[in-house]
MARTI-649973 format. One record per atom (N, C-alpha, C): atom name; chain; x, y, z; residue in three letters. Coordinates in nm, 4 decimals, decimal comma. Example, Ala and Ser with C-alpha at 12.3 -4.5 7.8 and 13.67 -1.06 7.14 Angstrom:
// residues 2
PT    a   c         c1         c2         c3     r
PT    N   A     1,3190    -0,5690     0,7800   ALA
PT   CA   A     1,2300    -0,4500     0,7800   ALA
PT    C   A     1,3200    -0,3300     0,7800   ALA
PT    N   A     1,2850    -0,2250     0,7080   SER
PT   CA   A     1,3670    -0,1060     0,7140   SER
PT    C   A     1,2900     0,0030     0,7870   SER
***
This chain:
// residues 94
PT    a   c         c1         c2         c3     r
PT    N   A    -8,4224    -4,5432   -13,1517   UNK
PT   CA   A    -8,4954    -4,5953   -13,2661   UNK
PT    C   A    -8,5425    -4,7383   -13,2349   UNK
PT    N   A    -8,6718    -4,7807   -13,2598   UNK
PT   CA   A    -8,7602    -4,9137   -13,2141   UNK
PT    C   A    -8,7473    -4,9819   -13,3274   UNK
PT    N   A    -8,6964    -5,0712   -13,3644   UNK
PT   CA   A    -8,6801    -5,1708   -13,4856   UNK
PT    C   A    -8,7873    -5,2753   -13,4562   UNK
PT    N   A    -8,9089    -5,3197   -13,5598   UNK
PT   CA   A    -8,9582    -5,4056   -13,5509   UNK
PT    C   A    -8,9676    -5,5024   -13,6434   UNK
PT    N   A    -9,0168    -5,6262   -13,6578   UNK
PT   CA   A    -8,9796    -5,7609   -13,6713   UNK
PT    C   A    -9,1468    -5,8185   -13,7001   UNK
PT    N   A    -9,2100    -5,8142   -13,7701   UNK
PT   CA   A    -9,3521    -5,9162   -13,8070   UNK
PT    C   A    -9,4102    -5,8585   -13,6713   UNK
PT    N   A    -9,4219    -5,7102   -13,6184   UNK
PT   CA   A    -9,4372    -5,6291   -13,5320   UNK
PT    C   A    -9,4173    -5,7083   -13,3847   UNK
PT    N   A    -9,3459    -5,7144   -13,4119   UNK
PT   CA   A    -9,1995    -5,7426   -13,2404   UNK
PT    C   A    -9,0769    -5,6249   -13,2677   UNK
PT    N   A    -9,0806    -5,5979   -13,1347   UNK
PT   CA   A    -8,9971    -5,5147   -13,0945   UNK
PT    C   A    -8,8196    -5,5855   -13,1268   UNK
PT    N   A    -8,7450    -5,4932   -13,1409   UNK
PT   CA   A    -8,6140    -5,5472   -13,1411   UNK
PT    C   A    -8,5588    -5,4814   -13,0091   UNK
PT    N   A    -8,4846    -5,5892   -12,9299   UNK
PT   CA   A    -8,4422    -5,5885   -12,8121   UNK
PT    C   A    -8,3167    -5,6529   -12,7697   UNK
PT    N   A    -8,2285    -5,6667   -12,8726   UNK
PT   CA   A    -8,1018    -5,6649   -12,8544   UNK
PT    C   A    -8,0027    -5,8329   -12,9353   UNK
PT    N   A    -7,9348    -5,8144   -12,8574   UNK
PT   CA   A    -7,8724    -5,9709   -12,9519   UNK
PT    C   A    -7,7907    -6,0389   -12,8471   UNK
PT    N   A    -7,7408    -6,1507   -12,8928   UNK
PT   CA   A    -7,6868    -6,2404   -12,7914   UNK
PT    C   A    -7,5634    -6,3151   -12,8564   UNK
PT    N   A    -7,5197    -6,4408   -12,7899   UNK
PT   CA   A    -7,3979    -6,5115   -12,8692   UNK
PT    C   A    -7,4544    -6,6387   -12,7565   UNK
PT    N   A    -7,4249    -6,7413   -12,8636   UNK
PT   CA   A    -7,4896    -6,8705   -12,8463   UNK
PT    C   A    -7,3569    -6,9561   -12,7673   UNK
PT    N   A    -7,3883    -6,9600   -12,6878   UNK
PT   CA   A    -7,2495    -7,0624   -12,5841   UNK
PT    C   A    -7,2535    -7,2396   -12,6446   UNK
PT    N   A    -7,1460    -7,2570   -12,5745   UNK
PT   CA   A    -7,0897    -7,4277   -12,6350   UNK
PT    C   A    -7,1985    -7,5231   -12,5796   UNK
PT    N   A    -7,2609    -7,4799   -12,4843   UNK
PT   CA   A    -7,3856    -7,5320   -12,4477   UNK
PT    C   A    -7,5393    -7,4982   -12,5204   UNK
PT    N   A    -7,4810    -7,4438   -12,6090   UNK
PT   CA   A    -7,6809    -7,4053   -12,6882   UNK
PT    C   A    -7,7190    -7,2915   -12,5876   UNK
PT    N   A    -7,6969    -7,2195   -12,4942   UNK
PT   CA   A    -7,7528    -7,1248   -12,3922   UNK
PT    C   A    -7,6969    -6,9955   -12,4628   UNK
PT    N   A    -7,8684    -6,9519   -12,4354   UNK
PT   CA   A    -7,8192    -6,7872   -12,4489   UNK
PT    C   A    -7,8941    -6,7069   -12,3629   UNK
PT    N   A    -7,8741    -6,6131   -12,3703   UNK
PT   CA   A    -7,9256    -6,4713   -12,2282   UNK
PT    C   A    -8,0467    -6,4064   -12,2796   UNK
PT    N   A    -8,1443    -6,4336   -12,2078   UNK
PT   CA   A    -8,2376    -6,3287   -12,2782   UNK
PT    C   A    -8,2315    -6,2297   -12,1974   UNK
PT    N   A    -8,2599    -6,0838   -12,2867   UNK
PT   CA   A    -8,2327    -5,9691   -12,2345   UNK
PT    C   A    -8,3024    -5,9353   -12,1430   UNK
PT    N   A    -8,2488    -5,8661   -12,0312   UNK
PT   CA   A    -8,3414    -5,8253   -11,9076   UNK
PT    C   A    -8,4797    -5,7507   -11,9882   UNK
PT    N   A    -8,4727    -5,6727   -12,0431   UNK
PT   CA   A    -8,5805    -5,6246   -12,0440   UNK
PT    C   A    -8,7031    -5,7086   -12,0770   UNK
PT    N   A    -8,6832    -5,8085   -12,1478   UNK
PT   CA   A    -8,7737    -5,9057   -12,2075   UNK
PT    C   A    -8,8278    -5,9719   -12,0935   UNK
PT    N   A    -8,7079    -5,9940   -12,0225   UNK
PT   CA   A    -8,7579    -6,0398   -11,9040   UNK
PT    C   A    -8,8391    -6,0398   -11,7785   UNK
PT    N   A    -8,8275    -5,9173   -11,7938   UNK
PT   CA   A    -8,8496    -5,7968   -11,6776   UNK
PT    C   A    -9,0276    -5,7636   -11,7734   UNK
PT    N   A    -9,0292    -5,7762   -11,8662   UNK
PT   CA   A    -9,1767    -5,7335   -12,0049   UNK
PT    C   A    -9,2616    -5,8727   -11,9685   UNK
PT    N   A    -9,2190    -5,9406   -11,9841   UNK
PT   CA   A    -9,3175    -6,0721   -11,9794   UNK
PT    C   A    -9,2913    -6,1750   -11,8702   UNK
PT    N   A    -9,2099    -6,1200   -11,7254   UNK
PT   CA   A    -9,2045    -6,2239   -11,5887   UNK
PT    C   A    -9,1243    -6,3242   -11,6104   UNK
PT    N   A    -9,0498    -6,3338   -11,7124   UNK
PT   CA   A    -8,8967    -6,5015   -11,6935   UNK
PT    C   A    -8,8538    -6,4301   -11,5717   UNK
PT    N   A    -8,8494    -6,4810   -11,4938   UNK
PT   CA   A    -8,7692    -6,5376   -11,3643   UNK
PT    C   A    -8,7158    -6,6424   -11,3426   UNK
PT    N   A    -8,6273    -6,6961   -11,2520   UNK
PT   CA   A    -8,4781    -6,7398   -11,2607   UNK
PT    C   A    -8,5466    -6,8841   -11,2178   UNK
PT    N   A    -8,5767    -6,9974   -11,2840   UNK
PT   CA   A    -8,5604    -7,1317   -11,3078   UNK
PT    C   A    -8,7444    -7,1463   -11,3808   UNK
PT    N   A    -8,7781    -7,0113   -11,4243   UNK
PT   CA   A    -8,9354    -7,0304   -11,5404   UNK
PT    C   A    -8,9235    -7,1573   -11,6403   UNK
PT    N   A    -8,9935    -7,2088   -11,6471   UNK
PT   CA   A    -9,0580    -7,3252   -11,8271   UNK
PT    C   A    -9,0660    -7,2249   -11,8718   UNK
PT    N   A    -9,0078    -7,3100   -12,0446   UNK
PT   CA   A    -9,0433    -7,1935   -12,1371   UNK
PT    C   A    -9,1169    -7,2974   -12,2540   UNK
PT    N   A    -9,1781    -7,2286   -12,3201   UNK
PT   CA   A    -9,1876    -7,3003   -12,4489   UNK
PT    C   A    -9,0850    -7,2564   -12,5818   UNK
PT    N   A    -9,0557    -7,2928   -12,6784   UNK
PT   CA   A    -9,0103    -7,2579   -12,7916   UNK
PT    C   A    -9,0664    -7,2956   -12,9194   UNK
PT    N   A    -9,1039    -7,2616   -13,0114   UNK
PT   CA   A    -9,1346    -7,3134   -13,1430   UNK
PT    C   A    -9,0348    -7,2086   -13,2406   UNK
PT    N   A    -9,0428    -7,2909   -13,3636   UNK
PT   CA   A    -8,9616    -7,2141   -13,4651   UNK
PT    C   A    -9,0171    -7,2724   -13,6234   UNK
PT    N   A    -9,0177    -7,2031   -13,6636   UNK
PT   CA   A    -8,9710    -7,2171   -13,8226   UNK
PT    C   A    -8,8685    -7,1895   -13,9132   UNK
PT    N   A    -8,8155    -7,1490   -14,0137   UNK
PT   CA   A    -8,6933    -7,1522   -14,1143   UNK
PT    C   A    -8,6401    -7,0581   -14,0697   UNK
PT    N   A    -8,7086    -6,9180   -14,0273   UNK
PT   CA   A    -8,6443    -6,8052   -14,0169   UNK
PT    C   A    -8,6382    -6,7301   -13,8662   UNK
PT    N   A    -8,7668    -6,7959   -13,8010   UNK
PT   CA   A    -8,8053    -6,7147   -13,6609   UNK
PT    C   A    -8,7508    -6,8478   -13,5637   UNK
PT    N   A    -8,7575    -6,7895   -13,4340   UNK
PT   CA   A    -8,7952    -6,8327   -13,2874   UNK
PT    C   A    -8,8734    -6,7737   -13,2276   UNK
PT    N   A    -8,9426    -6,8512   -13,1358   UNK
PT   CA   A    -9,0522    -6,7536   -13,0386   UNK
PT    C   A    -9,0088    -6,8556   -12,9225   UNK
PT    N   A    -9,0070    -6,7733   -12,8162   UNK
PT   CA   A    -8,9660    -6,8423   -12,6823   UNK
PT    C   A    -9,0290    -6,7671   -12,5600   UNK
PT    N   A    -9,1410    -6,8665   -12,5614   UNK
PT   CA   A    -9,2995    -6,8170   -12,4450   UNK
PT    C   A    -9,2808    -6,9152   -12,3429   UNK
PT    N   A    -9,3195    -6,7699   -12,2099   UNK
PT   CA   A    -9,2939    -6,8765   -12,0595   UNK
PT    C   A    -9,4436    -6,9683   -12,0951   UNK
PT    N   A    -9,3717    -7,1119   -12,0132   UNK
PT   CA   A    -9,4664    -7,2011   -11,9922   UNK
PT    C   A    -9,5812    -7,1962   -11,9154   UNK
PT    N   A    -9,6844    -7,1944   -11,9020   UNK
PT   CA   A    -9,7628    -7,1836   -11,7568   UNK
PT    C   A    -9,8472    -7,3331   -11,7557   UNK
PT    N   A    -9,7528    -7,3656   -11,6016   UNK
PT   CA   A    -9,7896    -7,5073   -11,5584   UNK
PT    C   A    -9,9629    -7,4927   -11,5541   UNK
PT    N   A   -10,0249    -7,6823   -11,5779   UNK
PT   CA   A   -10,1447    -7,6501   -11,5501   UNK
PT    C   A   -10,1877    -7,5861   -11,3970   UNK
PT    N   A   -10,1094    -7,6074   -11,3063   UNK
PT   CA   A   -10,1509    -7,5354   -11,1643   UNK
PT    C   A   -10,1779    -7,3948   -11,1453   UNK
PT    N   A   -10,0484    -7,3465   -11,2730   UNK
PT   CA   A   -10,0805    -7,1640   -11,2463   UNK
PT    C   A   -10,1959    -7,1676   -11,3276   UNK
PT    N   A   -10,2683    -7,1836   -11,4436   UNK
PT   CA   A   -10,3681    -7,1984   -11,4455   UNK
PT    C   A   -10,4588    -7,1994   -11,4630   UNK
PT    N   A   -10,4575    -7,3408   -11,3661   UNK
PT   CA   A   -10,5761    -7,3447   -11,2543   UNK
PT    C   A   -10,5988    -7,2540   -11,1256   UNK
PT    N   A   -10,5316    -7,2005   -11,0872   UNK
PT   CA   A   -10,5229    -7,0725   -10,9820   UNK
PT    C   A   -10,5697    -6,9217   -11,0490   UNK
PT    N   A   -10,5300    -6,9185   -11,1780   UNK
PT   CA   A   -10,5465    -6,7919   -11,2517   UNK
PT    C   A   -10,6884    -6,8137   -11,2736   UNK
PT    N   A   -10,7343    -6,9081   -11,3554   UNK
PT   CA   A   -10,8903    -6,9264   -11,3907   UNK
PT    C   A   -10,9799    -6,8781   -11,2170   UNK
PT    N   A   -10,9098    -6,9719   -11,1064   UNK
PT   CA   A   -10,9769    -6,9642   -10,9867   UNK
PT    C   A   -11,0210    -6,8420   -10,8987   UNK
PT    N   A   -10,9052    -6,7468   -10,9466   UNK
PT   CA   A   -10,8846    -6,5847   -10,9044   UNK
PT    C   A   -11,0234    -6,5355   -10,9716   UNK
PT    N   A   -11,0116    -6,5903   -11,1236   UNK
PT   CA   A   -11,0954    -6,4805   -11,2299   UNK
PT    C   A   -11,2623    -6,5389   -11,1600   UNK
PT    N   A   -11,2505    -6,6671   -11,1405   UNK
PT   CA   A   -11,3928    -6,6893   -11,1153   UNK
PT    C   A   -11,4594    -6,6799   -10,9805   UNK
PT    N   A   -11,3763    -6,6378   -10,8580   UNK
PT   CA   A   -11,4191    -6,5815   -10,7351   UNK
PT    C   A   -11,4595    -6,4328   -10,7006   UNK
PT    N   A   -11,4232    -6,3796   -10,8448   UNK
PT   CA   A   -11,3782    -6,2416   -10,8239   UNK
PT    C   A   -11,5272    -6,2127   -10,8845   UNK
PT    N   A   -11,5410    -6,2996   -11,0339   UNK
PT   CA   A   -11,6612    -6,2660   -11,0824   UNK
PT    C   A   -11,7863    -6,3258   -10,9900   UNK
PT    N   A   -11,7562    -6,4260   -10,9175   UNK
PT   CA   A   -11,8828    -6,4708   -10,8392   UNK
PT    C   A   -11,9325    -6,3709   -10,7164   UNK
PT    N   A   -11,8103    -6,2568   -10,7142   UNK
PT   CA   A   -11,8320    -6,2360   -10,5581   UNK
PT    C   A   -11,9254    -6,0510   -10,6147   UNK
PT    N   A   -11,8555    -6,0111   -10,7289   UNK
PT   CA   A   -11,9446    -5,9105   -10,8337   UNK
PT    C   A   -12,0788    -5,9599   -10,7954   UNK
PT    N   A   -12,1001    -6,0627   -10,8855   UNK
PT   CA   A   -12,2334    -6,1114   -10,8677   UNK
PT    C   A   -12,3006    -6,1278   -10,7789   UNK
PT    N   A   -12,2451    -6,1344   -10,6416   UNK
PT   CA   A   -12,3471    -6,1637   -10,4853   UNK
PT    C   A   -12,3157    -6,2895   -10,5244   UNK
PT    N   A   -12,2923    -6,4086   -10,5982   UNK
PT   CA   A   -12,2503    -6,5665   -10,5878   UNK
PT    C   A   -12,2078    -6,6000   -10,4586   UNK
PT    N   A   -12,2694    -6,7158   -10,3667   UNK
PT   CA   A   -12,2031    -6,7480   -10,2685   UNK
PT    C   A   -12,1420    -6,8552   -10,2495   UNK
PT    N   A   -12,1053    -6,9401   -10,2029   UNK
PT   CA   A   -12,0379    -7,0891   -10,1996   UNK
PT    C   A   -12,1496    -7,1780   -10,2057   UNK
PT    N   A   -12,2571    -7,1531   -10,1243   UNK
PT   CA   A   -12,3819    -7,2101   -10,0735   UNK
PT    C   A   -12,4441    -7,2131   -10,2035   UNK
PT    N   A   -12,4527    -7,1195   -10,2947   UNK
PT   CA   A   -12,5105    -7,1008   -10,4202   UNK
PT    C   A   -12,4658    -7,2287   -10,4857   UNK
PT    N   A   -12,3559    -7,2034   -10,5185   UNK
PT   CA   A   -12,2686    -7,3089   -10,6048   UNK
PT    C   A   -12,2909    -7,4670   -10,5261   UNK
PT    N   A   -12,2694    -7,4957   -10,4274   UNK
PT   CA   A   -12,3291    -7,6267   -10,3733   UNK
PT    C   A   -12,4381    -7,6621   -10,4396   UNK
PT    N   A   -12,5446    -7,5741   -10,3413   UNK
PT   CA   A   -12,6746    -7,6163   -10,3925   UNK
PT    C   A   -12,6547    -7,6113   -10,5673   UNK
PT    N   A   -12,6531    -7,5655   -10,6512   UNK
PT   CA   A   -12,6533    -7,6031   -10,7725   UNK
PT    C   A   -12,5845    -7,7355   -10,8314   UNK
PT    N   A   -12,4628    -7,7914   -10,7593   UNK
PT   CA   A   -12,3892    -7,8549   -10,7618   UNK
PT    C   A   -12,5020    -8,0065   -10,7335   UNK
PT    N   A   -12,5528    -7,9822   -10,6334   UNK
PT   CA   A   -12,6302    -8,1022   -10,5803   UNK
PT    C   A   -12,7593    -8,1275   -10,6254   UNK
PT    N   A   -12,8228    -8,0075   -10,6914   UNK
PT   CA   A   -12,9139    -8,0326   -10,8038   UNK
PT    C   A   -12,8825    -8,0831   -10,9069   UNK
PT    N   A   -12,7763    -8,0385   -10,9450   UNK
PT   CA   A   -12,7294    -8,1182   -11,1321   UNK
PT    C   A   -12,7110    -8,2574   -11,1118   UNK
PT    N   A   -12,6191    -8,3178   -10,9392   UNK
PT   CA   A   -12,6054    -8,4583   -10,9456   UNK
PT    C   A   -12,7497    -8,5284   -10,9469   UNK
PT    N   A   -12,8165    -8,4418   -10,8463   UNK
PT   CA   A   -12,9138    -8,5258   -10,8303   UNK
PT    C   A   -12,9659    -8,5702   -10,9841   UNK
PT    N   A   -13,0204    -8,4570   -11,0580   UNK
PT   CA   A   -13,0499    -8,4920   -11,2041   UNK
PT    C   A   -12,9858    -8,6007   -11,2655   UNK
PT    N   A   -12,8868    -8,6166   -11,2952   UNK
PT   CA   A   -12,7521    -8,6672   -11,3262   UNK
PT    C   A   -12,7678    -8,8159   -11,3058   UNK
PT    N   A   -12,8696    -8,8560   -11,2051   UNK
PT   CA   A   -12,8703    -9,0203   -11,1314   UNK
PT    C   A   -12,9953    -9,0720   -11,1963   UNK
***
């Protein structure tokens, strides 16, 4: 039976250690990539927690970089393309 929550899944329970630490459940883990030393974020209000991995600005900037080589290369886009455009806008630009 799937118990849901402001439609979140229910996925188990925990016990809060003398340190504030608790375990999130493998599966959650294993669902959305926490791996073993991830940022997380947390926010809360009166009744909830939400606790979302962080993504440094580097990942990204690598993720955006994937999406936009992938779409340039669809397109026939070449590097040379992007220069030259690059060196037209400065020129404008002066």
């Amino acid at each position: 039976m799937v118990v849901s929550y402001n439609n979140m899944d229910y996925a188990g329970s925990g016990i809060v250690t003398r340190q504030g630490q608790i375990t999130i459940p493998k599966a959650i883990r294993k669902k959305i990539g926490i791996n073993i030393g991830a940022s997380l974020e947390f926010y809360f209000n009166d009744e909830l927690i939400i606790i979302k991995p962080k993504h440094e600005p580097k990942e990204i900037f690598l993720e955006l970089a994937t999406k936009t080589r992938k779409r340039f290369k669809k397109k026939g886009i070449k590097k040379s393309d992007i220069e030259k455009e690059i060196s037209t806008y400065r020129k404008r630009a002066k």
